[in-house]
N, C-alpha and C positions, 0 to 999 in steps of 0.2 A: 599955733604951735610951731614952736621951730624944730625943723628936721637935721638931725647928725646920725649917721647908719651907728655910730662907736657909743651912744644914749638909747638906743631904738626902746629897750626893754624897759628903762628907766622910764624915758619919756610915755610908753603906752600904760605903767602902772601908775605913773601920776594922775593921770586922764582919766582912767580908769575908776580910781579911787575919790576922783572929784565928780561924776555920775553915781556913785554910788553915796556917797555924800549929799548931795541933790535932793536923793532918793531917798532917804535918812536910812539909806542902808538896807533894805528891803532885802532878804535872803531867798524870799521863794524865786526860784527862776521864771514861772509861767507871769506871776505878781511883775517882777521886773522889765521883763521884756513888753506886757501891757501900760507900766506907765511909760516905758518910753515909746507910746506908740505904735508899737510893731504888731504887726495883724500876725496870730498866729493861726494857722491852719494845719488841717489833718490831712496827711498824702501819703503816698507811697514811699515818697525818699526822704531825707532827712537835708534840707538845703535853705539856702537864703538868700530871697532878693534885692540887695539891699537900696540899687537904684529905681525900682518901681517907681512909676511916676504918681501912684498916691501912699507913696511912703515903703518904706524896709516890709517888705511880706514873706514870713517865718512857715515854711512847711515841715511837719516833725511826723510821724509813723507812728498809729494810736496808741502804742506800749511807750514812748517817748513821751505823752502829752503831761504838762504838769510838771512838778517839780525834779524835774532831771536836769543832769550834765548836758546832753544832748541839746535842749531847750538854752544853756548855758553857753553853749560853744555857737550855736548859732548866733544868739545875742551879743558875743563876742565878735561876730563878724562886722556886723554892724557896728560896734563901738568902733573899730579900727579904721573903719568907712568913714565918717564921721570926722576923729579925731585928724583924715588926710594922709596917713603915716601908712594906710595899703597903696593909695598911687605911689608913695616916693621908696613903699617896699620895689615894686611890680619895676618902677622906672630904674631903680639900682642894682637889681640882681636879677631882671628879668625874670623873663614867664615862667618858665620851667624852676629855678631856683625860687623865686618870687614868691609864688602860690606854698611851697615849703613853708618857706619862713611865715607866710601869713596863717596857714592853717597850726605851725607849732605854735606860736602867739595866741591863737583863738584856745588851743588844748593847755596850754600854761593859765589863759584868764581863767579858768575856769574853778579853781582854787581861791581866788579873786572871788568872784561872785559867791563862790561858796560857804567862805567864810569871811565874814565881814569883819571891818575895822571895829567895833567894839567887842566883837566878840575874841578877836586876836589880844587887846587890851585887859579886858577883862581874867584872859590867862597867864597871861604876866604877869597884870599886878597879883596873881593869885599865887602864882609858880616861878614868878622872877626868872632870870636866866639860864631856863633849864628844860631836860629834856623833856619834860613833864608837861611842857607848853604843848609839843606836836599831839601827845596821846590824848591832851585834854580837847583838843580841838576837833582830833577826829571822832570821839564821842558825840560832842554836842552836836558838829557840823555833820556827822553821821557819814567822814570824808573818808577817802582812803587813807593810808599811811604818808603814800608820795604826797598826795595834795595838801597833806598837814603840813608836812614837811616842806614842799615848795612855798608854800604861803607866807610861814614863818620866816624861811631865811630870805627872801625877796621883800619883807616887805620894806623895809629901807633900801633903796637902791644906793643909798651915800653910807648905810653902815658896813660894820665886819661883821659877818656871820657866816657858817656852814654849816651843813647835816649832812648825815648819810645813814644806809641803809646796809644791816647785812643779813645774808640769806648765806645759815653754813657758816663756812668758814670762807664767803667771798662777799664783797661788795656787790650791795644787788643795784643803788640808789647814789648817787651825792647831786649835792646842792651848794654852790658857793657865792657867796658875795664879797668881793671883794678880800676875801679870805682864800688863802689855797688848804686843802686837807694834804696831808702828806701818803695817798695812797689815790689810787683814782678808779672810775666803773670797770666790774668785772676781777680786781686785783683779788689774790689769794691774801689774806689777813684776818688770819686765826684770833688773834686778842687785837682789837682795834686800839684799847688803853693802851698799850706798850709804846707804839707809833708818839705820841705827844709827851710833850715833858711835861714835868712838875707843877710847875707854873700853868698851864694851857688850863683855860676855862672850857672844861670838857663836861658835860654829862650824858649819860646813856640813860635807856629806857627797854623794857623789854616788851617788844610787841607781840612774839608767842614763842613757843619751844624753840624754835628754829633764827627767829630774827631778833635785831638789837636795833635800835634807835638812837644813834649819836650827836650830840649838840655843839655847837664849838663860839660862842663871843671873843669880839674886842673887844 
């Protein structure tokens, strides 16, 4: 894999998405991390070794065992191990910044793992491009709102796409690809529709009394 810091995210959801391909997609977390080998084990803390000298060995805290995020974010560690892109993180921004960037990477895959390439497929062709893709996926995927939502608009790193989130009458969420939203985390924006023209492939969704679900394609 060739390393460019300005591709980092691109380049690890490629990776990513070709192990899981591999794997023909395997959704259970505890299922995944066993075909790739990874010895999982029951400990006190939730950590990963991924240079063991007989292989990557997964410790998770017995309410963790099984199909969690937890068991997901670890096996995240390991994929980035792997793919080489935590040395030339660690080498580029160093220790302190480093370990950042490597742990938000590991907490973004986990959307990734969680809900898989047919299953994202499967909502499109069903919902086309529309907000109706994130809600349907947190049902099946049984994901939060964000993970719906990040998965969707990452998963082309070379297309346009954006979402967000509101709580109230504020931005709680966004997500952009190569797309900007005309408001950003945190902003006051009472009616998000206002904000886009006419023209703007927008759709919302209602996730409960309080929040909206917004969609945005090129």
């Amino acid at each position: 894999m060739t390393y460019d810091n300005t591709h980092l995210v691109s380049d690890y959801i490629r990776y990513v998405k070709a192990v899981q391909r591999h794997l023909r997609y395997e959704a259970h977390a505890l299922r995944f991390a066993q075909a790739l080998e990874i010895r999982v084990k029951i400990g006190l803390s939730n950590r990963c070794h991924t240079e063991h000298p007989d292989g990557p060995v997964m410790t998770v805290q017995p309410w963790h065992w099984g199909n969690s995020d937890i068991v997901r974010h670890e096996t995240a560690h390991v994929l980035l191990w792997w793919s080489g892109l935590e040395a030339e993180i660690i080498e580029e921004y160093g220790e302190e910044l480093g370990w950042k960037v490597v742990e938000n990477l590991c907490n973004f895959t986990i959307s990734f793992l969680k809900i898989t390439q047919p299953m994202l497929d499967s909502a499109v062709l069903r919902y086309g491009q529309d907000a109706k893709v994130v809600r349907h996926l947190q049902k099946i995927a049984r994901a939060t709102p964000q993970q719906a939502l990040l998965r969707t608009v990452y998963d082309d790193p070379n297309g346009l796409c954006a979402g967000f989130m509101t709580s109230g009458k504020y931005i709680q969420e966004v997500a952009q690809c190569n797309w900007s939203l005309p408001f950003g985390w945190l902003d006051r924006v009472p009616e998000p529709a206002l904000w886009f023209p006419d023209e703007a492939k927008v759709s919302f969704a209602r996730i409960n009394s309080n929040a909206t679900l917004g969609m945005c394609w090129g």
